[in-house]
C-alpha positions as CSV (number, residue, x, y, z in Angstrom):
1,X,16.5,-31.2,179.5
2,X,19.5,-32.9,178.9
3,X,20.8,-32.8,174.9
4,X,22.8,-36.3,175.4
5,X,19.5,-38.0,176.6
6,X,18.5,-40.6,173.7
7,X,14.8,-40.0,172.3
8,X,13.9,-43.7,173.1
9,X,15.8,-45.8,175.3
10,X,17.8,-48.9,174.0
11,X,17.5,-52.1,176.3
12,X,20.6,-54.8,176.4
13,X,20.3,-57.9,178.3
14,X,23.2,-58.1,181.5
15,X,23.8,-61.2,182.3
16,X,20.5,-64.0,182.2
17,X,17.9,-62.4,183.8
18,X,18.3,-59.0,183.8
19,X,17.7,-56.1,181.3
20,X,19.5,-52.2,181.5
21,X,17.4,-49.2,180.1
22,X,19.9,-47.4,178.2
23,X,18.5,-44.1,177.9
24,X,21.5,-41.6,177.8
25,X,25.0,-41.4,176.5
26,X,26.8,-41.2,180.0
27,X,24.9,-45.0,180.2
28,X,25.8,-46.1,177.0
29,X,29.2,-45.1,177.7
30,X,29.3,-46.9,181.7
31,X,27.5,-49.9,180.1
32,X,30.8,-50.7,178.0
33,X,33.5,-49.5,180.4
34,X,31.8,-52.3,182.5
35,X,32.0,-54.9,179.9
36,X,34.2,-57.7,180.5
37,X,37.9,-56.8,179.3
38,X,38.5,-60.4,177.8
39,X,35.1,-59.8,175.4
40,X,36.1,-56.3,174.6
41,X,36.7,-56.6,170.4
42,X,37.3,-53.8,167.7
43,X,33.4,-53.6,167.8
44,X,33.2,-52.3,171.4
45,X,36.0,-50.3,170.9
46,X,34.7,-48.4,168.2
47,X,31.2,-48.3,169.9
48,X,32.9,-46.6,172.6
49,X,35.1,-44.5,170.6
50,X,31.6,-43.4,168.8
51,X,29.7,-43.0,172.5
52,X,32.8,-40.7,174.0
53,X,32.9,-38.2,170.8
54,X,28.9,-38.1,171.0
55,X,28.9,-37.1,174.2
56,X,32.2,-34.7,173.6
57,X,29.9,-33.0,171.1
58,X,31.4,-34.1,168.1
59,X,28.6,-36.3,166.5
60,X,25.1,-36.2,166.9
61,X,23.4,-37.9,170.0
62,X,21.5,-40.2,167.4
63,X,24.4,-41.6,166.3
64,X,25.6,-42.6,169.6
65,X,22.3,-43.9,170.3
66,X,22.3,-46.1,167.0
67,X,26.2,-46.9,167.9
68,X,25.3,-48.7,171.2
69,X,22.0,-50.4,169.8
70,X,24.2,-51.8,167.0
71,X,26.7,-53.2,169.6
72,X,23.8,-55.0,171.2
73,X,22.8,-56.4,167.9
74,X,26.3,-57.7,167.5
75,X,26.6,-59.1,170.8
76,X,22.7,-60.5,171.2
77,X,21.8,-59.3,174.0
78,X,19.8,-56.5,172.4
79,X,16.2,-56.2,173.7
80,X,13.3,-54.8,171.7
81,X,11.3,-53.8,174.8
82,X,11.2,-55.4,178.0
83,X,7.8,-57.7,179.0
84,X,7.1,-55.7,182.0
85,X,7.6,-51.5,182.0
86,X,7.8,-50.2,185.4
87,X,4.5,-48.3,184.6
88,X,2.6,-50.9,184.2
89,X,2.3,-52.6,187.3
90,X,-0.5,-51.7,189.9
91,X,0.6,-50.0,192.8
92,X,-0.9,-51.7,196.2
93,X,-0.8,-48.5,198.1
94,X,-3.6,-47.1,196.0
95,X,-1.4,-44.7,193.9
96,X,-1.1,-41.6,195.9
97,X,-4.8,-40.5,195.9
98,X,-5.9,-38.9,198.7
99,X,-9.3,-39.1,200.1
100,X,-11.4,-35.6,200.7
């Protein structure tokens, strides 16, 4: 298992209609290297800057973790669980059960 994995994932809206699972460091950190350069404040910066020494070792994973689910506080656009989980809808193939 990986040590820089979160223990629950953090969800951010991207753009209108569409939600990221944040679940790690390495997509915490991608998340706000892709963040638009002219929105980019001395909150992402430091968010960053707390998500890069995280995942260099230097602070705890947790802290990264709470780091990137205060930016999305900040920004709005953080999520408190998606409607739909990718578990929960019904597969029509009949879920991989084999007949005997």
């Amino acid at each position: 298992m990986n040590a820089k994995v979160f223990d629950r994932p953090v969800y951010l809206k991207k753009g209108r209609d569409l939600i990221e699972e944040i679940t790690c460091l390495e997509d915490a950190i991608d998340f706000l290297e892709a963040w638009p350069r002219n929105d980019r404040d001395i909150v992402h910066d430091a968010t960053l800057k707390t998500c890069h020494m995280a995942f260099d070792g230097l602070k705890p994973v947790k802290v990264g973790r709470d780091a990137i689910r205060a930016f999305g506080d900040k920004k709005g656009i953080l999520v408190k669980s998606p409607g739909v989980q990718p578990w929960m809808i019904r597969s029509r193939s009949g879920g991989g059960r084999v007949s005997a």
